[in-house]
N, CA, C and O atoms as CSV, one atom per row, in Angstrom:
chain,resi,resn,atom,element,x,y,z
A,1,UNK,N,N,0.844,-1.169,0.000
A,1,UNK,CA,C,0.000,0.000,0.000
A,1,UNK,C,C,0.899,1.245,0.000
A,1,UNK,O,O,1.631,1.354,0.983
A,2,UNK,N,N,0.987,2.519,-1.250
A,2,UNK,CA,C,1.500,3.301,-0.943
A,2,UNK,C,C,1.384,4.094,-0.274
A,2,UNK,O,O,0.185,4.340,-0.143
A,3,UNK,N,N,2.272,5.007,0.562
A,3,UNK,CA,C,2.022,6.119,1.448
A,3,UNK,C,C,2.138,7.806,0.602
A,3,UNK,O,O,2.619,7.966,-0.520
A,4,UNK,N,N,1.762,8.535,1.181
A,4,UNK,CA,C,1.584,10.257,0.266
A,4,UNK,C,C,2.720,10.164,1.259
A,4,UNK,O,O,2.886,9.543,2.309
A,5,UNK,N,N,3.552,11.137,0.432
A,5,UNK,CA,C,4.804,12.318,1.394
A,5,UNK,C,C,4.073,12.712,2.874
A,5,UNK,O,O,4.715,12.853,3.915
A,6,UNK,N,N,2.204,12.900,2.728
A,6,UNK,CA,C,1.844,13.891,3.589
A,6,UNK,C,C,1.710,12.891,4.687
A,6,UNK,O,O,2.086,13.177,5.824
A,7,UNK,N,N,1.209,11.769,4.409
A,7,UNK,CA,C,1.629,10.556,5.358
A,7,UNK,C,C,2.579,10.024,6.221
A,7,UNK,O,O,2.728,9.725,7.406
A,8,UNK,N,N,3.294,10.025,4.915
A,8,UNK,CA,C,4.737,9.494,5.800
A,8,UNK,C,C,5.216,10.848,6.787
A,8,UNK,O,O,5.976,10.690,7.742
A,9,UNK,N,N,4.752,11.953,6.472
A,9,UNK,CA,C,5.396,13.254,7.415
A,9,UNK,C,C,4.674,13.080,8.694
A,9,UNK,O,O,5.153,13.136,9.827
A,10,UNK,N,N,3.443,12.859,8.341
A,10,UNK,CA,C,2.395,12.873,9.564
A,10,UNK,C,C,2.889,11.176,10.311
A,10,UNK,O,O,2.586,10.754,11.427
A,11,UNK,N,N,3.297,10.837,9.783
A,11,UNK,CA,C,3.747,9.327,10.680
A,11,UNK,C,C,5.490,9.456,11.382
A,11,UNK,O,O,6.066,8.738,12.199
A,12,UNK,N,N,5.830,10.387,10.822
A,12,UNK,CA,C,7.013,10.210,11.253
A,12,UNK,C,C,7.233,11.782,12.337
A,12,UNK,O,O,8.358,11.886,12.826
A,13,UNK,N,N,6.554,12.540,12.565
A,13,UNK,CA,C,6.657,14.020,13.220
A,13,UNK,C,C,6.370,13.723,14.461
A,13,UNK,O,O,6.768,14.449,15.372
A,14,UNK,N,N,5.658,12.647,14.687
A,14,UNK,CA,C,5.458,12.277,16.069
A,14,UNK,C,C,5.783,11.216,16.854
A,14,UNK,O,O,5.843,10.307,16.026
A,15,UNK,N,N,6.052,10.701,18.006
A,15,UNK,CA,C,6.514,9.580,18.727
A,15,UNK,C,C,6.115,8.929,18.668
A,15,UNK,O,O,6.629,7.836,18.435
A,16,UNK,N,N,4.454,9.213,18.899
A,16,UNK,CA,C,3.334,7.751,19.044
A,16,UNK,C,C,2.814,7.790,17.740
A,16,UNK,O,O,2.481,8.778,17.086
A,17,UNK,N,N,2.783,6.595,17.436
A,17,UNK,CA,C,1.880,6.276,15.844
A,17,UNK,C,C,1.023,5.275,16.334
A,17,UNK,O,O,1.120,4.554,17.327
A,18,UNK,N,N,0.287,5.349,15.580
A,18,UNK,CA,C,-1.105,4.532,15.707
A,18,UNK,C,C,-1.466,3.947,14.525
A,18,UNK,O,O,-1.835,4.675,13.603
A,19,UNK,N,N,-1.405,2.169,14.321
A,19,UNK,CA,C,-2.109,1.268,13.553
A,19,UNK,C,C,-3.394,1.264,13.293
A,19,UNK,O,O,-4.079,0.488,13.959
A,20,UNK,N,N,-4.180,2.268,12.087
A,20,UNK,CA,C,-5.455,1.831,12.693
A,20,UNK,C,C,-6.123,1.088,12.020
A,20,UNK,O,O,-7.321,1.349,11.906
A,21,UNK,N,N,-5.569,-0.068,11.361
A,21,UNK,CA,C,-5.566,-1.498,10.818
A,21,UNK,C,C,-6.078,-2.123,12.851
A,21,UNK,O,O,-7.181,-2.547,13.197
A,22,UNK,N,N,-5.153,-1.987,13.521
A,22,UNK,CA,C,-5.229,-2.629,14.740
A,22,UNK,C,C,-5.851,-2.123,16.067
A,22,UNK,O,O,-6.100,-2.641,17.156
A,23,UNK,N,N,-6.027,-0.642,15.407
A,23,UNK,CA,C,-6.751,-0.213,16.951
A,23,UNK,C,C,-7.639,-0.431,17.084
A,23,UNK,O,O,-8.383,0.054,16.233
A,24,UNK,N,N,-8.172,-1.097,17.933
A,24,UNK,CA,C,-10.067,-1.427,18.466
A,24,UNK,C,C,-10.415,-0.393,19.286
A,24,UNK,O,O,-11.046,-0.912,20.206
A,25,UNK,N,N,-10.339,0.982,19.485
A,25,UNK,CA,C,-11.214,2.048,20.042
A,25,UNK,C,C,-12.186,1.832,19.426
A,25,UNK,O,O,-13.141,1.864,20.203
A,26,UNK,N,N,-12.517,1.606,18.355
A,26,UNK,CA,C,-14.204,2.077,17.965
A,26,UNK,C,C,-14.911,0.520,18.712
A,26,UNK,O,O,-16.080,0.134,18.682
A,27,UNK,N,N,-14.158,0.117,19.108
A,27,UNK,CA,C,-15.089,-0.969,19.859
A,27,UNK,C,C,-15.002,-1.302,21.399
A,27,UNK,O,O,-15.120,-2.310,22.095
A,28,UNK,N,N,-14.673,0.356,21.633
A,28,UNK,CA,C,-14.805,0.932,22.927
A,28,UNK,C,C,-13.739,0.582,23.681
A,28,UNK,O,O,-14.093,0.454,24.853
A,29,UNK,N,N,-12.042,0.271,23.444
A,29,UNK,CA,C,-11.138,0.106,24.083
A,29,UNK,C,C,-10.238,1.885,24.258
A,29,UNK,O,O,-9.977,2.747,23.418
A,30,UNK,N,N,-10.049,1.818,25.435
A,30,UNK,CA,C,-9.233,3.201,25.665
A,30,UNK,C,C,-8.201,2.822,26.259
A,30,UNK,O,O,-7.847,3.741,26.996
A,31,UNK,N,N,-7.270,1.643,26.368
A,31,UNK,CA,C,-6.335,1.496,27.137
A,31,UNK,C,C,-5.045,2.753,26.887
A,31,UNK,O,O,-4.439,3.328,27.792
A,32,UNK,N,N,-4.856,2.961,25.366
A,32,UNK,CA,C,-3.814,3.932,25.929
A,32,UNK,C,C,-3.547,5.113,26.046
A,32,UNK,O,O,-2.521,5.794,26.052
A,33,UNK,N,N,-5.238,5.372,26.192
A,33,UNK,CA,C,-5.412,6.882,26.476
A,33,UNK,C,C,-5.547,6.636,28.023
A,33,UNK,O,O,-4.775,7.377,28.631
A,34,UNK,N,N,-6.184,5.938,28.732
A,34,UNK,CA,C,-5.987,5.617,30.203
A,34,UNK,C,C,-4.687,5.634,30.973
A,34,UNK,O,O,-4.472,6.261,32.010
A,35,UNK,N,N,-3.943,4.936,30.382
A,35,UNK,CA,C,-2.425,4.677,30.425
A,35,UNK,C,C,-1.536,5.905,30.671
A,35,UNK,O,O,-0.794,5.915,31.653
A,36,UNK,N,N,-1.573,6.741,29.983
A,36,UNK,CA,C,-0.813,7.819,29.070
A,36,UNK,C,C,-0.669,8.466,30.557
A,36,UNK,O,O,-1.674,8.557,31.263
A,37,UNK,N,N,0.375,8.833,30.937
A,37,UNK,CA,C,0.687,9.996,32.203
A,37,UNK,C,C,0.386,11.299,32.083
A,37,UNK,O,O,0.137,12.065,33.014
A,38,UNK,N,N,0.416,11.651,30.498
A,38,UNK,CA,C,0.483,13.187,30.116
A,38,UNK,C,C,-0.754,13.576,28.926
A,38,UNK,O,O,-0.675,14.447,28.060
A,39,UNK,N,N,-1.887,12.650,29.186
A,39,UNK,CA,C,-3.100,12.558,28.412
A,39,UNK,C,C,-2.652,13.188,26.936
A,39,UNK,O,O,-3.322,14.122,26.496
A,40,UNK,N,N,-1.658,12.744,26.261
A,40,UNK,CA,C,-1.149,12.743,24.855
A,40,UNK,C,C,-2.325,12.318,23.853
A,40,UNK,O,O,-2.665,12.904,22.825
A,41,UNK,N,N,-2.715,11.466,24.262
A,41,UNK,CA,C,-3.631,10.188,23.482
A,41,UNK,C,C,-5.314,10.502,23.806
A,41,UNK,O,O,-5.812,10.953,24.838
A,42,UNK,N,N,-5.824,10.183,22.823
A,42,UNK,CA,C,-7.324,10.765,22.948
A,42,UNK,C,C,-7.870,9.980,21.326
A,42,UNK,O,O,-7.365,9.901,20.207
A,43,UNK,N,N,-9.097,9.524,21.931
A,43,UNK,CA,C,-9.640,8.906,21.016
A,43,UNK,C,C,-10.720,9.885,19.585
A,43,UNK,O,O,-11.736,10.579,19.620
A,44,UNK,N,N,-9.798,9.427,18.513
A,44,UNK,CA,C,-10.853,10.773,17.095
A,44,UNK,C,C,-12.223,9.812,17.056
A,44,UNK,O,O,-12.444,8.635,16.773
A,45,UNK,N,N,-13.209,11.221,17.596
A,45,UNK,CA,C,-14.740,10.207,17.729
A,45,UNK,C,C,-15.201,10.127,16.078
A,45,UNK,O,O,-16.215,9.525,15.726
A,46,UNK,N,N,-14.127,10.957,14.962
A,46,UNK,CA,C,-14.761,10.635,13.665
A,46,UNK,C,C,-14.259,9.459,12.576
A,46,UNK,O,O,-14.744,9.093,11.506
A,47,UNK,N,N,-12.792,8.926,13.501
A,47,UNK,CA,C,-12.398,7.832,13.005
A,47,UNK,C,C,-12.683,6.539,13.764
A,47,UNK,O,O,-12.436,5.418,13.318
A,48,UNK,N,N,-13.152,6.765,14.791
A,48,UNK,CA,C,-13.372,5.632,16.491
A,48,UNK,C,C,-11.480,4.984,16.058
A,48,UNK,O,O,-11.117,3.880,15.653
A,49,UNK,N,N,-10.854,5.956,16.303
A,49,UNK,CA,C,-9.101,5.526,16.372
A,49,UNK,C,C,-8.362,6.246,17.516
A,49,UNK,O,O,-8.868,7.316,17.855
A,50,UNK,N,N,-7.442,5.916,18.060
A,50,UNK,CA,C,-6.947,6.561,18.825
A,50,UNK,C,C,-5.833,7.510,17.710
A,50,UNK,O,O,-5.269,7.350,16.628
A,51,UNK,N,N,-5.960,8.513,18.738
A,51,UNK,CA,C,-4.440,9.388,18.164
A,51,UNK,C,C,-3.841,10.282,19.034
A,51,UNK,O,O,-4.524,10.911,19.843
A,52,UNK,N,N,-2.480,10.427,18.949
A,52,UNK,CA,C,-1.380,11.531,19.619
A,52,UNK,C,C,-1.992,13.103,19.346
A,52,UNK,O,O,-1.875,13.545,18.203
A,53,UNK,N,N,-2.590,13.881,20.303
A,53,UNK,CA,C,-2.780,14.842,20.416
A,53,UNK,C,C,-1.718,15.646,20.299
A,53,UNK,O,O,-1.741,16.195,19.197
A,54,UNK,N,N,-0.515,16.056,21.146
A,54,UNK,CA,C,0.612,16.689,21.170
A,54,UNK,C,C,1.646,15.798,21.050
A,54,UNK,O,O,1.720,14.606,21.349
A,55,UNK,N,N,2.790,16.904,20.348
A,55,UNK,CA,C,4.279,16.147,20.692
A,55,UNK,C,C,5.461,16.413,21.493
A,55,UNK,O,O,6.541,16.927,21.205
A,56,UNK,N,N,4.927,15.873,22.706
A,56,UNK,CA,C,5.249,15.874,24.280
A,56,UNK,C,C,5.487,14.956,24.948
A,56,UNK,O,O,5.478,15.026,26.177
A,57,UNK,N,N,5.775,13.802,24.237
A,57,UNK,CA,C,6.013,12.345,24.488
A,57,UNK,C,C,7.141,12.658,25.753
A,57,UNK,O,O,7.814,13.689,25.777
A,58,UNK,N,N,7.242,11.314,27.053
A,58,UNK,CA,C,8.244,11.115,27.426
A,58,UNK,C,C,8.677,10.083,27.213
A,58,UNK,O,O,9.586,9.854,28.011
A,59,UNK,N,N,8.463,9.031,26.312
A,59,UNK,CA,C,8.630,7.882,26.064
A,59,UNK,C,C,8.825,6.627,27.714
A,59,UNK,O,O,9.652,5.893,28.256
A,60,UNK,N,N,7.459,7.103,27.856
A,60,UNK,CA,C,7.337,6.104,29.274
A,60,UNK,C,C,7.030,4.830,28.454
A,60,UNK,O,O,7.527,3.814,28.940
A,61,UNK,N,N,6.353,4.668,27.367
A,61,UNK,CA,C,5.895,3.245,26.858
A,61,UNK,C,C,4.814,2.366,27.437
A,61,UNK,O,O,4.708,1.215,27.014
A,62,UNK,N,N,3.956,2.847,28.430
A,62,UNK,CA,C,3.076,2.292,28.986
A,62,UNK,C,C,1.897,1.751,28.014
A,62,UNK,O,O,1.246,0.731,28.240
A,63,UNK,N,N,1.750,2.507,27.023
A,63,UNK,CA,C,1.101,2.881,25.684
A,63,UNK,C,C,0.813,1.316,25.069
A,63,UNK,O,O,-0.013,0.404,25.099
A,64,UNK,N,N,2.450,1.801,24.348
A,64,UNK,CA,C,2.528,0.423,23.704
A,64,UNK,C,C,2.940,-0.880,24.340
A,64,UNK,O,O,3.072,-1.911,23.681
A,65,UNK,N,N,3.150,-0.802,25.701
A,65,UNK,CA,C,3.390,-2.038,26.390
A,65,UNK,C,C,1.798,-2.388,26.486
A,65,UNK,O,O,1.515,-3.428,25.891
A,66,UNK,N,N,0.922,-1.859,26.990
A,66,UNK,CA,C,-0.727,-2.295,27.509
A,66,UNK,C,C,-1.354,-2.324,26.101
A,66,UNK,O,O,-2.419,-2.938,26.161
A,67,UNK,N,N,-1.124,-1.951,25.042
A,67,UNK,CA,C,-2.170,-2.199,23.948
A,67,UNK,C,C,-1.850,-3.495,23.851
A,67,UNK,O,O,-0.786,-4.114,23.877
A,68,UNK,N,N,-3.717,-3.974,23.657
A,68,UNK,CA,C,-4.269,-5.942,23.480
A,68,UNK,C,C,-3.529,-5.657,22.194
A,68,UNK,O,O,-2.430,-6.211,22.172
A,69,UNK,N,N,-3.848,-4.877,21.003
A,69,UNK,CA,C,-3.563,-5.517,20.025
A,69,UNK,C,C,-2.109,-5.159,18.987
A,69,UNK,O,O,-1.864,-5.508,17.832
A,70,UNK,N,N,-1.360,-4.365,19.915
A,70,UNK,CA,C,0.268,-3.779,19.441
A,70,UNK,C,C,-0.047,-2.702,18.148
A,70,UNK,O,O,0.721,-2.683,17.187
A,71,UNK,N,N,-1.271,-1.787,18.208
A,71,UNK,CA,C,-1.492,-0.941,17.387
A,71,UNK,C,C,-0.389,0.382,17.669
A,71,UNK,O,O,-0.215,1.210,16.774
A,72,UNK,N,N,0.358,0.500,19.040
A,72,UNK,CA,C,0.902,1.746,19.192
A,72,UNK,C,C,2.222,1.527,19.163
A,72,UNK,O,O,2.727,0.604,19.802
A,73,UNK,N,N,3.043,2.504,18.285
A,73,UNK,CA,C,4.051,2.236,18.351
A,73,UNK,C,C,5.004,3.734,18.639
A,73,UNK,O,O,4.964,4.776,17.985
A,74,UNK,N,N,5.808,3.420,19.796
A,74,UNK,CA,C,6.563,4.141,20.718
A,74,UNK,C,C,7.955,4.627,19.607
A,74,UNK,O,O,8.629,3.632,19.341
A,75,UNK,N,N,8.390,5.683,19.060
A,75,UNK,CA,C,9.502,5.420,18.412
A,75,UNK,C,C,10.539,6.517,18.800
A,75,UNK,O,O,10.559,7.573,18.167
A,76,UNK,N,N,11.362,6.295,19.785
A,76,UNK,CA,C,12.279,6.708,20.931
A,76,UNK,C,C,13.944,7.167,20.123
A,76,UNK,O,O,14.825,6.411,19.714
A,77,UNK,N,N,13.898,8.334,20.126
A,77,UNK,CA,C,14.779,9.043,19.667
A,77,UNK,C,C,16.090,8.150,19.479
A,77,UNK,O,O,15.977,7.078,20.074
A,78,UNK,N,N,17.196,8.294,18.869
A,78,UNK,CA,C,17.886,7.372,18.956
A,78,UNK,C,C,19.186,8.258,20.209
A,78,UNK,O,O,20.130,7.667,20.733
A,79,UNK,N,N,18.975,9.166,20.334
A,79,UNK,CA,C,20.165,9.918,21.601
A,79,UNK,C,C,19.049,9.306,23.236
A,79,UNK,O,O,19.325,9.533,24.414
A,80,UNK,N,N,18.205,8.767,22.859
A,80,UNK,CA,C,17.703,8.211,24.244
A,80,UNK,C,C,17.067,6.719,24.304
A,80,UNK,O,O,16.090,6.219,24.861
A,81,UNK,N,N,17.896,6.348,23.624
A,81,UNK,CA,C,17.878,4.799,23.586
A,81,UNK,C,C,18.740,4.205,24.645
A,81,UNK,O,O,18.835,2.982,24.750
């Protein structure tokens, strides 16, 4: 499946990305907006998907450790690896 430039920018500008092949919010899961220490994450009621509100990540990973179905993916600078 190809991606637009505007895609790949919007997938790569932020820490948390979101599968939404895999996210089950629209079937009423909020784990990693619950999770989230710094309420980053908030569910789009026009996609029923989760998504990264700001980019303010601390890369705690609680996110993508508690998602059932590994839709979130944490992607941690490489100077803080």
């Amino acid at each position: 499946m190809p991606h637009s430039p505007h895609d790949i920018f919007q997938r790569s500008s932020a820490p948390v990305t979101i599968d939404e092949a895999l996210c089950i919010a629209d079937k009423g899961c909020t784990v990693c907006v619950d999770v989230c220490p710094l309420d980053l994450l908030a569910i789009d009621v026009t996609k029923g998907k989760a998504t990264m509100q700001f980019d303010e990540c601390w890369y705690c990973m609680p996110c993508e450790r508690d998602c059932p179905t590994g839709a979130v993916k944490v992607d941690i600078p490489y100077l803080l690896r």
